[in-house]
PyMOL Python script that loads the backbone (N, CA, C, O; Angstrom):
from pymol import cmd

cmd.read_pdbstr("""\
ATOM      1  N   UNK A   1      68.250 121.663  53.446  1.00  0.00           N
ATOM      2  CA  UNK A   1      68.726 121.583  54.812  1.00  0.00           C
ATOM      3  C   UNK A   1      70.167 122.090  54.858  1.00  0.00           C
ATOM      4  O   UNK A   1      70.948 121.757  53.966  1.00  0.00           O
ATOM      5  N   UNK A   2      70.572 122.929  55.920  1.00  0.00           N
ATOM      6  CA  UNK A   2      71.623 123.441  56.215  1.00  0.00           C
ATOM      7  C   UNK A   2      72.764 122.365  56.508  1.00  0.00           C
ATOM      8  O   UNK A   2      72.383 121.502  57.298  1.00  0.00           O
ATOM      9  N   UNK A   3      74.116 122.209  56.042  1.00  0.00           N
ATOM     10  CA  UNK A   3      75.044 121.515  56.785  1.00  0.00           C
ATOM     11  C   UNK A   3      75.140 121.963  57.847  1.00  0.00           C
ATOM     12  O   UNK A   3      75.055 123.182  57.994  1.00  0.00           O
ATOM     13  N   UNK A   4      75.392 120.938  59.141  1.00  0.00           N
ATOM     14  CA  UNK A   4      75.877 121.688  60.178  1.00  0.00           C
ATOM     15  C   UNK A   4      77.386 121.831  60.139  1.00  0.00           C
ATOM     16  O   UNK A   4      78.045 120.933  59.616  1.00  0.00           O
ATOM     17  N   UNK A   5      78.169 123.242  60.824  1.00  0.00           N
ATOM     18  CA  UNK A   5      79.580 123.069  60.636  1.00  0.00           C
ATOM     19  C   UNK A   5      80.217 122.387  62.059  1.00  0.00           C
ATOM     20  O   UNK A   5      79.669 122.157  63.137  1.00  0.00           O
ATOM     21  N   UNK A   6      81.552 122.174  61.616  1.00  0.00           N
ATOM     22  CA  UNK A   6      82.076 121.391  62.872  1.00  0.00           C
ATOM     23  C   UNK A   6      82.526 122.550  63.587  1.00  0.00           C
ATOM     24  O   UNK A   6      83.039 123.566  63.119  1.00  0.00           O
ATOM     25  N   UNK A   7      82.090 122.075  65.606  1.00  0.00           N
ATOM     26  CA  UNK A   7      82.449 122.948  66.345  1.00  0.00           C
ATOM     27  C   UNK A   7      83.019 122.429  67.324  1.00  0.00           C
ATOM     28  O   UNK A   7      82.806 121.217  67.334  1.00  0.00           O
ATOM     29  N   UNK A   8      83.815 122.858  68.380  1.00  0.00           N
ATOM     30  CA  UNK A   8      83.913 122.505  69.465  1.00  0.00           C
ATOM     31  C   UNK A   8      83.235 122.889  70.767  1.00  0.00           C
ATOM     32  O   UNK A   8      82.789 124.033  70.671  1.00  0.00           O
ATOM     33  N   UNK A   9      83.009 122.359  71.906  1.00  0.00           N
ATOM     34  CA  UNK A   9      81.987 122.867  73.001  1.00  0.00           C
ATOM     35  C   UNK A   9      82.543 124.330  72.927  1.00  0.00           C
ATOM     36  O   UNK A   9      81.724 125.151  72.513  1.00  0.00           O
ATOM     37  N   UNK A  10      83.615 124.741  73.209  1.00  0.00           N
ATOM     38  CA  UNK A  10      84.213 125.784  73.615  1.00  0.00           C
ATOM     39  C   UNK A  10      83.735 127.210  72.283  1.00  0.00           C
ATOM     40  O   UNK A  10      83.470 128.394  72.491  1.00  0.00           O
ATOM     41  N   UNK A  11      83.777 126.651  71.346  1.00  0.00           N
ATOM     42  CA  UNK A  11      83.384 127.498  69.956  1.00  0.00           C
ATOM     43  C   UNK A  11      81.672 127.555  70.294  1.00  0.00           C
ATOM     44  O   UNK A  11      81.187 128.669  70.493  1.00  0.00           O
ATOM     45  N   UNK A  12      81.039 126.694  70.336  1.00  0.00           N
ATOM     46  CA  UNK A  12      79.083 126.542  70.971  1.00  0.00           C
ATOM     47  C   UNK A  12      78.896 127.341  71.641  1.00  0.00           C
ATOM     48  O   UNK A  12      78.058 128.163  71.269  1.00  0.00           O
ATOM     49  N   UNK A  13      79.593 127.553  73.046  1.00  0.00           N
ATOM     50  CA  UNK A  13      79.487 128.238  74.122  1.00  0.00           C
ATOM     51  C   UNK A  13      79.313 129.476  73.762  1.00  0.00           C
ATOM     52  O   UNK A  13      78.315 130.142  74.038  1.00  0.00           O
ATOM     53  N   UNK A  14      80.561 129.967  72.936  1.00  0.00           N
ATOM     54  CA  UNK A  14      81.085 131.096  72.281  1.00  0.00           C
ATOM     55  C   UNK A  14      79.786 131.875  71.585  1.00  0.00           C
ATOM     56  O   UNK A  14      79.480 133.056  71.750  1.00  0.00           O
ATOM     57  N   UNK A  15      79.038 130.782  70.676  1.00  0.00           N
ATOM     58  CA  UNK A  15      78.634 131.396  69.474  1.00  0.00           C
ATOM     59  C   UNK A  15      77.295 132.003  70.488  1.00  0.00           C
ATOM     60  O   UNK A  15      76.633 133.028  70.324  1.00  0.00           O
ATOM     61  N   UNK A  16      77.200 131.067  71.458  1.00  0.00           N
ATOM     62  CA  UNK A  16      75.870 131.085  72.125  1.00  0.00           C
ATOM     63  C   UNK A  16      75.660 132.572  73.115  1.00  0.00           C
ATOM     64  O   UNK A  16      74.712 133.338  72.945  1.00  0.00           O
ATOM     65  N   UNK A  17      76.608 132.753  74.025  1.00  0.00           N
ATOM     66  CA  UNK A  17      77.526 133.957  74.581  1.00  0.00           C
ATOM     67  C   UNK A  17      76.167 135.012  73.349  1.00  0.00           C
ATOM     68  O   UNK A  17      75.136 135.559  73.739  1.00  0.00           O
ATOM     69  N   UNK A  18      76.477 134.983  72.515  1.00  0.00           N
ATOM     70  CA  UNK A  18      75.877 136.311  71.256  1.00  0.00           C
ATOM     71  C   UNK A  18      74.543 136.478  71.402  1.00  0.00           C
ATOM     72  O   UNK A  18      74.124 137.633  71.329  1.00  0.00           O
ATOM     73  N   UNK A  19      73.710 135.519  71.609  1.00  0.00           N
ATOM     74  CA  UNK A  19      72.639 134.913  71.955  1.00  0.00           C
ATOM     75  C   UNK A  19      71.587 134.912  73.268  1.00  0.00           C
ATOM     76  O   UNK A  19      70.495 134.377  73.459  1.00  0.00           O
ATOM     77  N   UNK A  20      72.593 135.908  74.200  1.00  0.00           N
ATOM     78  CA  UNK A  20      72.026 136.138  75.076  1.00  0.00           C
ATOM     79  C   UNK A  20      72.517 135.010  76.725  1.00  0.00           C
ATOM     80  O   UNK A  20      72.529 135.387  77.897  1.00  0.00           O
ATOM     81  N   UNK A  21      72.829 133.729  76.206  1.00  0.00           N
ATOM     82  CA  UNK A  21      73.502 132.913  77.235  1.00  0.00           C
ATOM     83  C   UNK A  21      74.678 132.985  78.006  1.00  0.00           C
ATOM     84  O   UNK A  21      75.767 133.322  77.542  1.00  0.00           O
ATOM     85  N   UNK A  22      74.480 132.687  79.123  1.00  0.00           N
ATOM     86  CA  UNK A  22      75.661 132.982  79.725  1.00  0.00           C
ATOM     87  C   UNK A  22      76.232 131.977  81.038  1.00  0.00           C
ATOM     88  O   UNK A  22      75.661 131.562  82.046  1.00  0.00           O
ATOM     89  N   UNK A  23      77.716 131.794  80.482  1.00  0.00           N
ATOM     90  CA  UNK A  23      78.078 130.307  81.929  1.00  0.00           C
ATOM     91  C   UNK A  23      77.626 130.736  83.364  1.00  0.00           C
ATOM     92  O   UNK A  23      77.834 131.680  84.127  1.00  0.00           O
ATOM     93  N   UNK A  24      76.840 129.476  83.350  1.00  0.00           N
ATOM     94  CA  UNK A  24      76.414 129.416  84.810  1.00  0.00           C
ATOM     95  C   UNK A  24      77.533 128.394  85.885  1.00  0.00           C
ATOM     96  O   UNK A  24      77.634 128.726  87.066  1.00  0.00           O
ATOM     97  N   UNK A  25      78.069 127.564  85.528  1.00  0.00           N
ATOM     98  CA  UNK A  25      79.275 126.799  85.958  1.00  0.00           C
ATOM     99  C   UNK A  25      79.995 125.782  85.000  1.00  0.00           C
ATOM    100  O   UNK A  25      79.478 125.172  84.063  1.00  0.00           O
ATOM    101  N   UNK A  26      81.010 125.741  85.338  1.00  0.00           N
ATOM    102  CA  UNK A  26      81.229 124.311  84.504  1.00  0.00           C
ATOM    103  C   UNK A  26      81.993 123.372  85.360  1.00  0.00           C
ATOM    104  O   UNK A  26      82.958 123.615  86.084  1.00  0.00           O
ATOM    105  N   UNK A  27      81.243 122.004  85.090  1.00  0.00           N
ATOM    106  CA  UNK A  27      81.619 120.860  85.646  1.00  0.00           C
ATOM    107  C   UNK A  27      83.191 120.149  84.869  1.00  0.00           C
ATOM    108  O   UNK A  27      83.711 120.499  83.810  1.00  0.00           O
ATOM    109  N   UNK A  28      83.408 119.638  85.328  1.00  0.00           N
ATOM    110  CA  UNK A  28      84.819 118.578  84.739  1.00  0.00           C
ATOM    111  C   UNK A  28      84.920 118.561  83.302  1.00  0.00           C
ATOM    112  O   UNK A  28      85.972 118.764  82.697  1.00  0.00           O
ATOM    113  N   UNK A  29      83.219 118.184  82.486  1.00  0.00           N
ATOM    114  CA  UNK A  29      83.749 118.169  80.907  1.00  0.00           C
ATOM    115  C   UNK A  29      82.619 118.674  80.611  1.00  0.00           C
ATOM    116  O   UNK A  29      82.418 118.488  79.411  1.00  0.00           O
ATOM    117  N   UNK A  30      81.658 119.297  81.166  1.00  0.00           N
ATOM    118  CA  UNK A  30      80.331 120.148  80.539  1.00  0.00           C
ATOM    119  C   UNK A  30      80.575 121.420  81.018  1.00  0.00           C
ATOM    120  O   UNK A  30      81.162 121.644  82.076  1.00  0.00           O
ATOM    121  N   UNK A  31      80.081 122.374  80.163  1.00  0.00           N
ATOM    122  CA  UNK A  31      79.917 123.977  79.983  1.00  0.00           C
ATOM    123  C   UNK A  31      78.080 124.214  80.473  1.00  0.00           C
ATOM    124  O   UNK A  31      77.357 123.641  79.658  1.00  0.00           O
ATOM    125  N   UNK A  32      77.534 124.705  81.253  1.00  0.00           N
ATOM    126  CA  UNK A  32      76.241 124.778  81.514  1.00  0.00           C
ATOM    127  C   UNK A  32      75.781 126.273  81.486  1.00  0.00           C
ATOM    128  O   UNK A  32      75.653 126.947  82.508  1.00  0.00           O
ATOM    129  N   UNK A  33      75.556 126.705  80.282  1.00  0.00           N
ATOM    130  CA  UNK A  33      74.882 128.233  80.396  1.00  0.00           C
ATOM    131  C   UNK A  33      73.174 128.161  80.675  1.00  0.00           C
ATOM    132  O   UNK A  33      72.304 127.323  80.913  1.00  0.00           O
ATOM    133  N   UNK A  34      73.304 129.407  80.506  1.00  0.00           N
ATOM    134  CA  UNK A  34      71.249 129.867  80.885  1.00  0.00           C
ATOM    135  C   UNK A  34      71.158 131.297  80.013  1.00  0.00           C
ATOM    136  O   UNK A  34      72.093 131.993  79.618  1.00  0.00           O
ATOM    137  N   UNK A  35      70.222 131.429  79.905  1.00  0.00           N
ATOM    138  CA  UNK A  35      69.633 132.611  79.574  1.00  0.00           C
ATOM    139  C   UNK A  35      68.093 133.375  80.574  1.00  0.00           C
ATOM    140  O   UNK A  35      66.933 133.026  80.793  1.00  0.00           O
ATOM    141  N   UNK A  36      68.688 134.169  80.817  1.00  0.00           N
ATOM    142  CA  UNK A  36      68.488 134.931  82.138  1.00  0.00           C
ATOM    143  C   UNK A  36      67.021 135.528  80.977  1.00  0.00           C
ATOM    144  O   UNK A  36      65.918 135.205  81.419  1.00  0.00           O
ATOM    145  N   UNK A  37      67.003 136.177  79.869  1.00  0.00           N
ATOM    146  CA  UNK A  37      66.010 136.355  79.107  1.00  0.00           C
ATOM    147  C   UNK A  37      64.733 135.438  79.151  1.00  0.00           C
ATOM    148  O   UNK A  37      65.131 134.302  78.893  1.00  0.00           O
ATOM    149  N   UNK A  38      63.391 135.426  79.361  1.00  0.00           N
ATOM    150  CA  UNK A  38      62.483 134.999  78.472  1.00  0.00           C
ATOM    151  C   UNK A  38      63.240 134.161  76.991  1.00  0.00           C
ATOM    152  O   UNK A  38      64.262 134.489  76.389  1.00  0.00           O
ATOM    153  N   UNK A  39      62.200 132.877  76.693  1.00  0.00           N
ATOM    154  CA  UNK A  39      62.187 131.775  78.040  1.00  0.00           C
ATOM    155  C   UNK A  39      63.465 131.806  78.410  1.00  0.00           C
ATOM    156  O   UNK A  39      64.401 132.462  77.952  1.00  0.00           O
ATOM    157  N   UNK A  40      63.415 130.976  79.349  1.00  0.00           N
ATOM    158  CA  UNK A  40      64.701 131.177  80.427  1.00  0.00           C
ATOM    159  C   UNK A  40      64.845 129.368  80.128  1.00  0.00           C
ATOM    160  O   UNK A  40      64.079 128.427  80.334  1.00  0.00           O
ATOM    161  N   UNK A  41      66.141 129.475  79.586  1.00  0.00           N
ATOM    162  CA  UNK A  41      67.007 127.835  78.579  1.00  0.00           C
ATOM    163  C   UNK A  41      68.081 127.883  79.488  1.00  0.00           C
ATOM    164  O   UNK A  41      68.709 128.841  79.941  1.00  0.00           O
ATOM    165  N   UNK A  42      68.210 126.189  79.739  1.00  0.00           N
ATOM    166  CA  UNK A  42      69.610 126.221  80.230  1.00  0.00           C
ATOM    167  C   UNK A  42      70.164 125.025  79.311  1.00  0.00           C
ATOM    168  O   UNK A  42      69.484 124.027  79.073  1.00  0.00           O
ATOM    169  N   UNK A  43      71.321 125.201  78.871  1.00  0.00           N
ATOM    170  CA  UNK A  43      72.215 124.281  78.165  1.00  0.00           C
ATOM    171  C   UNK A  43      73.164 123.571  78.891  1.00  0.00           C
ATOM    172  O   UNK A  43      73.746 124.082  79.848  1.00  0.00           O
ATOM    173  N   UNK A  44      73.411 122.196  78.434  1.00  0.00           N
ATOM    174  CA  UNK A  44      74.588 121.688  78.904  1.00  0.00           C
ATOM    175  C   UNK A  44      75.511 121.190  77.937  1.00  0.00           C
ATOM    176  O   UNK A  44      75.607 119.990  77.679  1.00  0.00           O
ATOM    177  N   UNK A  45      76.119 121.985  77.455  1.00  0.00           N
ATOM    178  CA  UNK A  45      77.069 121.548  76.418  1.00  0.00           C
ATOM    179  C   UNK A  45      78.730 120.774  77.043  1.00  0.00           C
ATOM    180  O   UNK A  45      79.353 121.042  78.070  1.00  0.00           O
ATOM    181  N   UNK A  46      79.105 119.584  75.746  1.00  0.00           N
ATOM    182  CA  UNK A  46      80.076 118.792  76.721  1.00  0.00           C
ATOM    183  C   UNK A  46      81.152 119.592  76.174  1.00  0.00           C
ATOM    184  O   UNK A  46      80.894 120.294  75.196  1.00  0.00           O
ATOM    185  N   UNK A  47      82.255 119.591  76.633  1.00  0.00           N
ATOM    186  CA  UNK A  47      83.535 120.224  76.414  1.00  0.00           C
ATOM    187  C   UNK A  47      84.393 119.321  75.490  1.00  0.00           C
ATOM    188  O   UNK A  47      85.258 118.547  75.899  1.00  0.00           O
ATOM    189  N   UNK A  48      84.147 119.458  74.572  1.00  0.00           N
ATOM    190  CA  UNK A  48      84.569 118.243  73.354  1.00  0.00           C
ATOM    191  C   UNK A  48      85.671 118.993  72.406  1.00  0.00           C
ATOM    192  O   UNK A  48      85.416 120.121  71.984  1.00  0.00           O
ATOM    193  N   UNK A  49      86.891 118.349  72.084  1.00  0.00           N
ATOM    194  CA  UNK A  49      87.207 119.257  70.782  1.00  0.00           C
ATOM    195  C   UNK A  49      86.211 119.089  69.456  1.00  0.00           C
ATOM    196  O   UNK A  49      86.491 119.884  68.558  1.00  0.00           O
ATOM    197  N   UNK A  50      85.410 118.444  69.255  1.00  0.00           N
ATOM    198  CA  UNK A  50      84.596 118.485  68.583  1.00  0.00           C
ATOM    199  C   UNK A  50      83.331 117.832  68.513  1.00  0.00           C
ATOM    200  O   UNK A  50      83.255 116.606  68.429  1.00  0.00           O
ATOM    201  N   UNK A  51      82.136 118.723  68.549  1.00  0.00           N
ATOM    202  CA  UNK A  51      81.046 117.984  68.923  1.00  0.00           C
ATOM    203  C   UNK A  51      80.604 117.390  68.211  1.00  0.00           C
ATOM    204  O   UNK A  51      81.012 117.678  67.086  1.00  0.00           O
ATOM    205  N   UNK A  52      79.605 116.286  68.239  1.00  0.00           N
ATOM    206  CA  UNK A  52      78.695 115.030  67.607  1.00  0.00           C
ATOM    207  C   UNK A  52      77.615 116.210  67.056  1.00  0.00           C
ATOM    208  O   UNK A  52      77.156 117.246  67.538  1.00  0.00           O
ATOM    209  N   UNK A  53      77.430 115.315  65.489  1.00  0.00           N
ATOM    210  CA  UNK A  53      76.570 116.102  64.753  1.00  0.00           C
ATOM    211  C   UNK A  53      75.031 116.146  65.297  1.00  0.00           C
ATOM    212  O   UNK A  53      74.222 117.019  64.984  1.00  0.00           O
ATOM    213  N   UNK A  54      74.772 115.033  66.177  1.00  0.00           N
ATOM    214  CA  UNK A  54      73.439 114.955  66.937  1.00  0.00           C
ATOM    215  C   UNK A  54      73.371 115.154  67.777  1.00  0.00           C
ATOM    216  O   UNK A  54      72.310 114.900  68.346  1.00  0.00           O
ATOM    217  N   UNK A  55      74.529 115.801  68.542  1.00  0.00           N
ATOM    218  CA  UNK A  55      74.779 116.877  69.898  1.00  0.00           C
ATOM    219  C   UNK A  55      74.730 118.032  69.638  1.00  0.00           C
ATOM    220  O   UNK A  55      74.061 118.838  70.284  1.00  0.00           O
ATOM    221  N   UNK A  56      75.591 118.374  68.419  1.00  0.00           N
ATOM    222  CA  UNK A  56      75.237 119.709  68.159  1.00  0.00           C
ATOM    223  C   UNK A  56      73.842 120.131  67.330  1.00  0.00           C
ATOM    224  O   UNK A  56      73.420 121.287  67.362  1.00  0.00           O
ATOM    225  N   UNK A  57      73.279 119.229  66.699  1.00  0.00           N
ATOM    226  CA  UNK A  57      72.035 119.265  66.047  1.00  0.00           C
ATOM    227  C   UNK A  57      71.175 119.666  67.313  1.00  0.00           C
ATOM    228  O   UNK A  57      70.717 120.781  67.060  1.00  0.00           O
ATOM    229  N   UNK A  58      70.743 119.246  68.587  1.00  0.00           N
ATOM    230  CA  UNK A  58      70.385 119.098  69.802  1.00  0.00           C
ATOM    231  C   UNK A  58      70.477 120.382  70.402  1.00  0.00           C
ATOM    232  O   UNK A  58      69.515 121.127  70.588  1.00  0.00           O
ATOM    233  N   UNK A  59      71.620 120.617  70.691  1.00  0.00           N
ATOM    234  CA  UNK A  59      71.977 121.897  71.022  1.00  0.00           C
ATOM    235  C   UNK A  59      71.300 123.161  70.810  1.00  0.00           C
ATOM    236  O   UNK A  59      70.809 123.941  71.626  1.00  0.00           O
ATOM    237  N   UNK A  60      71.399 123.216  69.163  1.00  0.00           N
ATOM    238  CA  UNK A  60      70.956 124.174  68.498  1.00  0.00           C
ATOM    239  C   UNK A  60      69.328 123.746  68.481  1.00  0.00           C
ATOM    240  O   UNK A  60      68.792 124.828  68.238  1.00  0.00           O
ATOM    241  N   UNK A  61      68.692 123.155  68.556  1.00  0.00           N
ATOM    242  CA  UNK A  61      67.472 122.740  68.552  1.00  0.00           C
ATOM    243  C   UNK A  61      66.566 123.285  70.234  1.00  0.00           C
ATOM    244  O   UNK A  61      65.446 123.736  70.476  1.00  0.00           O
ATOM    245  N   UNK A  62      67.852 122.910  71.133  1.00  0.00           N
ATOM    246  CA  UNK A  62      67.465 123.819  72.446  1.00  0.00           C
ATOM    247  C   UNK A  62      67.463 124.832  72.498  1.00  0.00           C
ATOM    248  O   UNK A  62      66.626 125.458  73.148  1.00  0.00           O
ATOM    249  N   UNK A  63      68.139 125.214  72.017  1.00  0.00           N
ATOM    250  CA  UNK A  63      68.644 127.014  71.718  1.00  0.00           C
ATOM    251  C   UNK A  63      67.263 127.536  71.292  1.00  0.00           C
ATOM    252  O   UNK A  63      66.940 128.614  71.790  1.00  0.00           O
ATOM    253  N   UNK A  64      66.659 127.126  70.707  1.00  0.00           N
ATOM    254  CA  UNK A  64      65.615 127.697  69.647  1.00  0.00           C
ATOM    255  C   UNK A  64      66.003 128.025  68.462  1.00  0.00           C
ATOM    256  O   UNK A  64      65.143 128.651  67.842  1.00  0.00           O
ATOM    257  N   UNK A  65      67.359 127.767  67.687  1.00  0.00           N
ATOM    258  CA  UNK A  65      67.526 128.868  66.932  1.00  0.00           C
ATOM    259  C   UNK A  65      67.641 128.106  65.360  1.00  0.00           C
ATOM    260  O   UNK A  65      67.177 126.981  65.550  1.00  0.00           O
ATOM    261  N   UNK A  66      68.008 128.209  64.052  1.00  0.00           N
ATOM    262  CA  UNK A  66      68.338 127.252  63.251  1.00  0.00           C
ATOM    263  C   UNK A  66      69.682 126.908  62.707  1.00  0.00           C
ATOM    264  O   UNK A  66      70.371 127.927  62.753  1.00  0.00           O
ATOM    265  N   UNK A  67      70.357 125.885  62.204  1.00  0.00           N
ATOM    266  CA  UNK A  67      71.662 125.406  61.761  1.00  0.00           C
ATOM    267  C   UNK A  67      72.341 126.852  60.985  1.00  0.00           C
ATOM    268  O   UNK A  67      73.358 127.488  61.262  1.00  0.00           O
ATOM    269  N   UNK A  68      71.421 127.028  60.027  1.00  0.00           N
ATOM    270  CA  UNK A  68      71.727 128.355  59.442  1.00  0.00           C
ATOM    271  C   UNK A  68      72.239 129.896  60.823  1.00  0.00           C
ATOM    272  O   UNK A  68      73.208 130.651  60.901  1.00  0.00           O
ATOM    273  N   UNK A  69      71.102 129.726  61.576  1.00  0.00           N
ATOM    274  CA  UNK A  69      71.505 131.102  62.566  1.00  0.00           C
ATOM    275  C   UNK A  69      72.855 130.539  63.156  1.00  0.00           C
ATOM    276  O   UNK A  69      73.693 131.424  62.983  1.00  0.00           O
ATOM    277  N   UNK A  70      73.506 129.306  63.858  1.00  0.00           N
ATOM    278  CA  UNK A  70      74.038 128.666  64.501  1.00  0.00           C
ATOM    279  C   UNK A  70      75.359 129.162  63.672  1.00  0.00           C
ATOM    280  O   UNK A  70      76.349 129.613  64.249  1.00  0.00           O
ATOM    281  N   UNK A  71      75.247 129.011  62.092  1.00  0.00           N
ATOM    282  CA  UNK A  71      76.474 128.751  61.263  1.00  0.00           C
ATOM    283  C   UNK A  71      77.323 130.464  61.175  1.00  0.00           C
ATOM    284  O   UNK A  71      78.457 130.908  60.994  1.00  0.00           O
ATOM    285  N   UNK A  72      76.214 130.876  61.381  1.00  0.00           N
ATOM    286  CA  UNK A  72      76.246 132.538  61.222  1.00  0.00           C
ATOM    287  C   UNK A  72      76.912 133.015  62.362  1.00  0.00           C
ATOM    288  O   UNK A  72      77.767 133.895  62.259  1.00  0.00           O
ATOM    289  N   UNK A  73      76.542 132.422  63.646  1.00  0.00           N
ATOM    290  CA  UNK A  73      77.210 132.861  64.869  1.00  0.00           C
ATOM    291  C   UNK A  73      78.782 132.610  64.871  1.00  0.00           C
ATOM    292  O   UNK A  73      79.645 133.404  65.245  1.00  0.00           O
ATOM    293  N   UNK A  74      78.933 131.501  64.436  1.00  0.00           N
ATOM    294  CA  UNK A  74      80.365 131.202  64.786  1.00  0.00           C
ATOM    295  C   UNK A  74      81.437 132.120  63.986  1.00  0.00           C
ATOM    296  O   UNK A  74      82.643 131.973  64.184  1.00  0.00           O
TER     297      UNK A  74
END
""", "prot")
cmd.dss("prot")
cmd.show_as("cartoon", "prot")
cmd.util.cbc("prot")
cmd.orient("prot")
């Protein structure tokens, strides 16, 4: 199993951005992208300096993608 690395919402967003996602708004402390692509995902990532390993585990689990692709993006 892959470590996950430490990120912040703002770095997630980022890696995700590569991925095809893109901000749809952001609220007070969440970042909410989509992907306009097949399937069509929307994320709500919180604006954290650093996210929870079972938020970001989550995340990346919505994404479709794996810890490994995730680690690669950033």
């Amino acid at each position: 199993m892959t470590k996950l690395p430490l990120a912040s919402g703002r770095d997630a967003a980022k890696a995700l951005r590569k991925l095809g996602y893109e901000v749809d708004h952001q609220t007070g402390s969440h970042i909410i992208m989509r992907q306009n692509s097949p399937p069509h995902r929307r994320l709500s990532i919180p604006d954290h300096k650093e996210l929870a390993k079972g938020t970001l585990r989550a995340l990346i689990r919505q994404a479709g993608i794996t810890p490994a692709e995730f680690a690669a993006l950033l």
